[in-house]
C-alpha positions in Angstrom: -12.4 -208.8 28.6 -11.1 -212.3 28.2 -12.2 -215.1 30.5 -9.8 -216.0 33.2 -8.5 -219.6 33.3 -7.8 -221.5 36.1 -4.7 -223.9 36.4 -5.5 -226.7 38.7 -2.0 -228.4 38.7 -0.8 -229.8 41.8 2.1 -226.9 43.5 5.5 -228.6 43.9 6.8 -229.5 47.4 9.5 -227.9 49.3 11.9 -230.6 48.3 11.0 -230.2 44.1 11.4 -226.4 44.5 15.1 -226.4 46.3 15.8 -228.5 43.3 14.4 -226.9 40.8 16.7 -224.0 42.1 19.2 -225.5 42.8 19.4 -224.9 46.8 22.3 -227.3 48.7 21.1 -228.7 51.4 23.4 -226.9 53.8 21.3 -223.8 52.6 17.9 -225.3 52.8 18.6 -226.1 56.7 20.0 -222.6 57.1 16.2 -221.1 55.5 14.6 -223.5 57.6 15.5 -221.6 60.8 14.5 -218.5 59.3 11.2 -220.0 58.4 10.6 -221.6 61.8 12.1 -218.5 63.6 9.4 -216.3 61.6 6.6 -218.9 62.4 6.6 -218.9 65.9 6.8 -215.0 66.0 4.0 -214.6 64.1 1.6 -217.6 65.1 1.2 -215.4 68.7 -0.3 -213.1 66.8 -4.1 -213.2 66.8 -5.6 -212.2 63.1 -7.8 -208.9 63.7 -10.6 -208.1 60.8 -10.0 -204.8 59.2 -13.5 -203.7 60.4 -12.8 -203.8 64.4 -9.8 -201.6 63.5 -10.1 -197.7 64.3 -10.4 -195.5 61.4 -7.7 -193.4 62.0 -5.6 -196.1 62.4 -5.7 -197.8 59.3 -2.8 -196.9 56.8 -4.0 -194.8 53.8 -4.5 -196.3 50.5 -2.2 -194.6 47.8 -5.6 -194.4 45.4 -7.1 -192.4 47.9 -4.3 -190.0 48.6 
C-alpha cells in the first residue's frame, strides 16, 4: 500500500476561488444569501454524537443491508 502524502498548501480564499471560476460579482452577492440564509438555519441546531442516538433511529448503512 503506498504511503499517503499530505499537501500542506495554504486553501485559496473566497475571493481567489470566484476568480478562478470566473463568478461576477452580481453572482457572488446572490450565493452569499444562500450561504448566510443556510447558516443561520443550521447554527440553531445543536450537534448530537451518534452514540446518544437510539438505535432504531439511526439510518442503515448500505454495507450492512
Amino acid at each position: 500500500m503506498p504511503k499517503s502524502v499530505h499537501i500542506a498548501a495554504p486553501r485559496p480564499t473566497l475571493e481567489e476561488r470566484a476568480k478562478r471560476l470566473r463568478i461576477p460579482k452580481a453572482r457572488q452577492k446572490e450565493l452569499q444569501v444562500f450561504v448566510d440564509a443556510f447558516m443561520a438555519q443550521h447554527s440553531l441546531q445543536e450537534e448530537v454524537p451518534a452514540a446518544s442516538i437510539k438505535p432504531e433511529k439511526r439510518p442503515k448503512r448500505a454495507s450492512a443491508a
